[in-house]
N, CA, C and O atoms as a GROMACS GRO file, in nm:
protein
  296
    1UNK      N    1  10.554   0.849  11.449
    1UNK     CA    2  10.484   0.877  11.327
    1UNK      C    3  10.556   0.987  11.250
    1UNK      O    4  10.553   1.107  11.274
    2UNK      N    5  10.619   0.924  11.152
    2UNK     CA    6  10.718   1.023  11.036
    2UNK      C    7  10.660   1.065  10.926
    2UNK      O    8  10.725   1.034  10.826
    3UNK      N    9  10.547   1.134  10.901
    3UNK     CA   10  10.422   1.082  10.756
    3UNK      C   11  10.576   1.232  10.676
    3UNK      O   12  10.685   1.269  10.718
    4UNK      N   13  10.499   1.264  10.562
    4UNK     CA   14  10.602   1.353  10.523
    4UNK      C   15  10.625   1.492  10.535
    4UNK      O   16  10.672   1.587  10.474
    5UNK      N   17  10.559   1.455  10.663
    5UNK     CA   18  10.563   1.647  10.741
    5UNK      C   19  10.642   1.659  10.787
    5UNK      O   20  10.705   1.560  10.824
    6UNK      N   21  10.676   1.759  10.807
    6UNK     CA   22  10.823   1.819  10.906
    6UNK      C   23  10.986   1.731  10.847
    6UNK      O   24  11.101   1.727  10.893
    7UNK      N   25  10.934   1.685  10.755
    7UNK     CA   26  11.064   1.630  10.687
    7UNK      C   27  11.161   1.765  10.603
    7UNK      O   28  11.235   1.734  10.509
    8UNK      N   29  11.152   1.875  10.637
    8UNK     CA   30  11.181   1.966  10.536
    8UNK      C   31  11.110   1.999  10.424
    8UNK      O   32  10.990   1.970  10.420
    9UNK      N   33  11.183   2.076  10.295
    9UNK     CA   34  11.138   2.133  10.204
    9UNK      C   35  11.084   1.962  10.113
    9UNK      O   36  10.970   1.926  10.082
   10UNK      N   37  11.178   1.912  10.098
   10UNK     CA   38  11.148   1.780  10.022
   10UNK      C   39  11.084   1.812   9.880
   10UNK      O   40  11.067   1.934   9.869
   11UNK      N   41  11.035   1.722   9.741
   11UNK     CA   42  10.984   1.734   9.642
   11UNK      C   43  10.879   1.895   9.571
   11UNK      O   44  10.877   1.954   9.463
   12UNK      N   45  10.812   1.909   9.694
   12UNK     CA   46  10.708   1.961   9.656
   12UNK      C   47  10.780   2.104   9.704
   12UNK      O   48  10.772   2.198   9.626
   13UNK      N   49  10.840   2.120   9.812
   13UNK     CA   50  10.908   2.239   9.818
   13UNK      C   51  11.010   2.287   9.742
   13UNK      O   52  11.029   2.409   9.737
   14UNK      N   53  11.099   2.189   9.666
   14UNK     CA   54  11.189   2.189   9.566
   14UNK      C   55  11.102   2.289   9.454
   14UNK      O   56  11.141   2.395   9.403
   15UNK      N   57  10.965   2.214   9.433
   15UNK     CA   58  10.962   2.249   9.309
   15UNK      C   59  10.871   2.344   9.291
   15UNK      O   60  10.840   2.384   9.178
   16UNK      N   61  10.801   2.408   9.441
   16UNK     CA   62  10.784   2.534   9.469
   16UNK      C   63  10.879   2.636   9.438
   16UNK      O   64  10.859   2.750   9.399
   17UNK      N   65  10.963   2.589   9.456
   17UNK     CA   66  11.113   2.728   9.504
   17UNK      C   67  11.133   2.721   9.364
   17UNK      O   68  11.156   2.827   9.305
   18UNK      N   69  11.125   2.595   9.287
   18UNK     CA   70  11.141   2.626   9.106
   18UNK      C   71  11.092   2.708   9.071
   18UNK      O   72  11.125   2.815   9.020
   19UNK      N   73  10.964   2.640   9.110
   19UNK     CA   74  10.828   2.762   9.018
   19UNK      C   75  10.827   2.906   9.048
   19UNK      O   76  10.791   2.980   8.957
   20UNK      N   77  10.870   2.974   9.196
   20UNK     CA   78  10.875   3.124   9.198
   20UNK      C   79  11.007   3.166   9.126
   20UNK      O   80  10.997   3.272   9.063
   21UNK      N   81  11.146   3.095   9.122
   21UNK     CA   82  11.256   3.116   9.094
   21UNK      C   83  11.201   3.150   8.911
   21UNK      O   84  11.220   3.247   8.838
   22UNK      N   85  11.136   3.034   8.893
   22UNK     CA   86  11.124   3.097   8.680
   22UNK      C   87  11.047   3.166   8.678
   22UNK      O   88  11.070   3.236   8.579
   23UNK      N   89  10.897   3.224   8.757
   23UNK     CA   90  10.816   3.314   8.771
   23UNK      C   91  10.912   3.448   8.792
   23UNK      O   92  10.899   3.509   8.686
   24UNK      N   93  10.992   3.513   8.868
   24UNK     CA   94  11.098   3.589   8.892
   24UNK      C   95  11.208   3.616   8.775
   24UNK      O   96  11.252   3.724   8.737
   25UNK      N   97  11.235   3.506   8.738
   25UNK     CA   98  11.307   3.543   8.631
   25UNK      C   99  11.257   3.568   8.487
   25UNK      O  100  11.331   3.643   8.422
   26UNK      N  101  11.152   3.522   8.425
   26UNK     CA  102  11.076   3.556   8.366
   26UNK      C  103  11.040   3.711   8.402
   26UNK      O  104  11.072   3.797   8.320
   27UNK      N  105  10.990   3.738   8.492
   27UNK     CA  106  10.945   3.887   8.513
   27UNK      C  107  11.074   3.981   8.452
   27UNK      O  108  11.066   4.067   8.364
   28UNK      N  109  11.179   3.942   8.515
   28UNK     CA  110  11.314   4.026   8.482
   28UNK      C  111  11.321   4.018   8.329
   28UNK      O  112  11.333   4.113   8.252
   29UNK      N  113  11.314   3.916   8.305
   29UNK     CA  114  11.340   3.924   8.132
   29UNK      C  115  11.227   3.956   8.030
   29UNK      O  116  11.246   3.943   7.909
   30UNK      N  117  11.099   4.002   8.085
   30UNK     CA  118  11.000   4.058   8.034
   30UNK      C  119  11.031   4.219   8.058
   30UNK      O  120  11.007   4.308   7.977
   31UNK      N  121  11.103   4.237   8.214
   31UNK     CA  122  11.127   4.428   8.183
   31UNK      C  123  11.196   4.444   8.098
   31UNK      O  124  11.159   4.510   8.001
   32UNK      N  125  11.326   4.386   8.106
   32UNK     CA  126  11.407   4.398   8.035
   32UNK      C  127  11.393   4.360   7.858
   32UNK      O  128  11.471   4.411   7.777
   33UNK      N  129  11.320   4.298   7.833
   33UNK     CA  130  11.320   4.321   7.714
   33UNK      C  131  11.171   4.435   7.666
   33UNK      O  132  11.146   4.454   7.547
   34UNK      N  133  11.112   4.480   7.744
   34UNK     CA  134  10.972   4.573   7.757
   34UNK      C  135  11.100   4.720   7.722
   34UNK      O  136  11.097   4.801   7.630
   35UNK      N  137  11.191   4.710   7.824
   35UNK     CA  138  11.279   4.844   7.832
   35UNK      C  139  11.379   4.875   7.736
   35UNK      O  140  11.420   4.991   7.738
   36UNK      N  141  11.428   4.797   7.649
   36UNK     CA  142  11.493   4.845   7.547
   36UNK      C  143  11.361   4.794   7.402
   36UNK      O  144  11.296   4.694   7.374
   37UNK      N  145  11.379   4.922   7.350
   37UNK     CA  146  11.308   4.977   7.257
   37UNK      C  147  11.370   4.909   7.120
   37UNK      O  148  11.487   4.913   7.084
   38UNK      N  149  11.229   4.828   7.035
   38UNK     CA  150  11.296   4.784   6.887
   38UNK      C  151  11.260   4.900   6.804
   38UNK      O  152  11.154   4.963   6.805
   39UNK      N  153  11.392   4.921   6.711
   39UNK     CA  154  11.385   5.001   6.604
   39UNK      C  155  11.402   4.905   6.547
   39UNK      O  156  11.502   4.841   6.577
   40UNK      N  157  11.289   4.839   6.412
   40UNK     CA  158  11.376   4.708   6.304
   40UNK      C  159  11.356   4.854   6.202
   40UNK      O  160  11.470   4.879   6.162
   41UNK      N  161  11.285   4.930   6.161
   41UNK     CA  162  11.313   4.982   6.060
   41UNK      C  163  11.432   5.090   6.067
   41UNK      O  164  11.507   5.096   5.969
   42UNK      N  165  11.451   5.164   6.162
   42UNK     CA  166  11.578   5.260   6.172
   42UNK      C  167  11.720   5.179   6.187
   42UNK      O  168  11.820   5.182   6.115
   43UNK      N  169  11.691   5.106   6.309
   43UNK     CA  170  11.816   4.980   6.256
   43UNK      C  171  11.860   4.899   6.122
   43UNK      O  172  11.967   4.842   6.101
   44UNK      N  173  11.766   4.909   6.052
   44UNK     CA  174  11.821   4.803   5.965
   44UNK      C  175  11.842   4.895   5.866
   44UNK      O  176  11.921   4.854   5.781
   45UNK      N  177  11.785   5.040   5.843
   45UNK     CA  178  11.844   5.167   5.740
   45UNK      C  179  11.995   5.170   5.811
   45UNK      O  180  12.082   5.153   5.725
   46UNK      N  181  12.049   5.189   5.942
   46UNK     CA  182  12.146   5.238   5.969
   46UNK      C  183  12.212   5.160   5.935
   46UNK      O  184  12.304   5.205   5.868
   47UNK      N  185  12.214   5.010   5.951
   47UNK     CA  186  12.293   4.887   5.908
   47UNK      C  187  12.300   4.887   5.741
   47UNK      O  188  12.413   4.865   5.697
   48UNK      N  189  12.205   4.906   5.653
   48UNK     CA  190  12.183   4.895   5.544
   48UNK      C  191  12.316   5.054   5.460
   48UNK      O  192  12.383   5.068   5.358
   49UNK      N  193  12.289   5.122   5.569
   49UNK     CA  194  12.366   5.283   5.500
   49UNK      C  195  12.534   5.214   5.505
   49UNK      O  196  12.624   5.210   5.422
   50UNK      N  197  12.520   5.167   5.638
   50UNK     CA  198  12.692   5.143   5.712
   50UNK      C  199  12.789   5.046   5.574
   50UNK      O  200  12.905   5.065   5.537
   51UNK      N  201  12.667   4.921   5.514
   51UNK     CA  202  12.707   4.861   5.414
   51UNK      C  203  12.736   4.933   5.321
   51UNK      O  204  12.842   4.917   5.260
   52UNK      N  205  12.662   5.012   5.295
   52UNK     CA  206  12.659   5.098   5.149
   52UNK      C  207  12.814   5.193   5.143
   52UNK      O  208  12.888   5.233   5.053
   53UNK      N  209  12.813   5.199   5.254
   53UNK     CA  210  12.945   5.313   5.259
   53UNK      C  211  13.090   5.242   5.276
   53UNK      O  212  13.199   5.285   5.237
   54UNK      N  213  13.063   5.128   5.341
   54UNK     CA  214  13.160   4.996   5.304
   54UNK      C  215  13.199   4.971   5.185
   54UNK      O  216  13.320   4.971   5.160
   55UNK      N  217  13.090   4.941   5.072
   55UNK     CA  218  13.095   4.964   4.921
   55UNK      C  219  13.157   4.994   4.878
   55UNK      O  220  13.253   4.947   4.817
   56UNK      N  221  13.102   5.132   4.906
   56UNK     CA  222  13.147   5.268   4.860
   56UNK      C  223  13.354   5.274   4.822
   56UNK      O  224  13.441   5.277   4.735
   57UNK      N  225  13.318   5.272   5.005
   57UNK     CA  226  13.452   5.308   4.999
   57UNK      C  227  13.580   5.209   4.945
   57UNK      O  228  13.682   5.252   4.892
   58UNK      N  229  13.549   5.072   4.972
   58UNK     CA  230  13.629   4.941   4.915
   58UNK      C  231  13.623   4.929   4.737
   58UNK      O  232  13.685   4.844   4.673
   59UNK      N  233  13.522   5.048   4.671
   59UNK     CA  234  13.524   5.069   4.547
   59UNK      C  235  13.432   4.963   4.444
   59UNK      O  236  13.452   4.975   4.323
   60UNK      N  237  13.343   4.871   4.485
   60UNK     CA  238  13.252   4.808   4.462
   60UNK      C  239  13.169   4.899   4.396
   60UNK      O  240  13.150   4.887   4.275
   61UNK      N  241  13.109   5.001   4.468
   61UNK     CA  242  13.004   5.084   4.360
   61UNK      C  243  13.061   5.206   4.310
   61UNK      O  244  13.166   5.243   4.362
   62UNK      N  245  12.992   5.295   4.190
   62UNK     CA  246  13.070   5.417   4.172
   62UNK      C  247  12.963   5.504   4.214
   62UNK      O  248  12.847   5.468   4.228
   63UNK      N  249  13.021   5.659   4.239
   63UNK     CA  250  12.960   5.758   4.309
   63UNK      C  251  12.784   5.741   4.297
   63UNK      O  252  12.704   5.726   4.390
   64UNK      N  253  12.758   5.748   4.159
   64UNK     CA  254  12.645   5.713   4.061
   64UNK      C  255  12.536   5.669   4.193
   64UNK      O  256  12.447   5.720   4.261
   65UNK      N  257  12.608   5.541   4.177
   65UNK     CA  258  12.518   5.388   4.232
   65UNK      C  259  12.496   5.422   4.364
   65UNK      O  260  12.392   5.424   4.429
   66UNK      N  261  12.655   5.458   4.403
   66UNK     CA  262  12.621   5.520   4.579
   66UNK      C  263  12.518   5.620   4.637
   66UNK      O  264  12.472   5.621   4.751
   67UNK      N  265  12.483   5.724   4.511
   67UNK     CA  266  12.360   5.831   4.533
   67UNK      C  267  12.273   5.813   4.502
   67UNK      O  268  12.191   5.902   4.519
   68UNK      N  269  12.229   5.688   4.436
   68UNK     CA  270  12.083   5.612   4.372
   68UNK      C  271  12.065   5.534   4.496
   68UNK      O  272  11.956   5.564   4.544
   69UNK      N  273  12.143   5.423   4.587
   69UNK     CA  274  12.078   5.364   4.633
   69UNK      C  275  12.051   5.443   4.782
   69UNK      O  276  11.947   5.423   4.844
   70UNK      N  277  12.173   5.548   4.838
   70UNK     CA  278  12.126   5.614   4.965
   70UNK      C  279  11.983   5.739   4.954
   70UNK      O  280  11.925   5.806   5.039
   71UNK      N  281  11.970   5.726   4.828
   71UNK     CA  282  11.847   5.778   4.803
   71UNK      C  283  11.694   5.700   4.852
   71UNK      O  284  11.593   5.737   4.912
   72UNK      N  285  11.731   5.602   4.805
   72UNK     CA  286  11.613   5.506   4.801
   72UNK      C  287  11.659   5.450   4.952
   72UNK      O  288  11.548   5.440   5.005
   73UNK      N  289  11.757   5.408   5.052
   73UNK     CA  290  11.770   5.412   5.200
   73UNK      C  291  11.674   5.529   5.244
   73UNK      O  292  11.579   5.492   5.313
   74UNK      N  293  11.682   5.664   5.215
   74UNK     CA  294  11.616   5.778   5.291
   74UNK      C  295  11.488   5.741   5.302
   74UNK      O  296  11.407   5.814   5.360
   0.00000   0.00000   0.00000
């Protein structure tokens, strides 16, 4: 009598070992994204300044424009 015991892990153990394996990894990618911190508003001023000074310096804007708009960045 071979019913489907003692046959090993088979289907249902496969897809046990799935289910803790994405439960586990999920956890990791919930610290990990819990542990680095979003700045969208300080990031996107620092990104927004970095352009401006790109501008700046490639001569696209004049001094003027460059102290009107890092004004309105602050």
């Amino acid at each position: 009598m071979m019913g489907g015991y003692g046959m090993g892990f088979g289907f249902g153990g496969f897809f046990m070992l799935l289910w803790w394996v994405l439960i586990i990894v999920g956890i990791v990618a919930l610290v990990r994204w819990l542990s680095h911190p979003h700045t969208y508003g300080q990031g996107g001023s620092d990104k927004a300044m970095d352009i401006l000074r790109e501008r700046y310096a490639r001569g696209e804007i004049n001094d003027e424009e460059f102290q009107k708009r890092k004004r309105e960045l602050s």
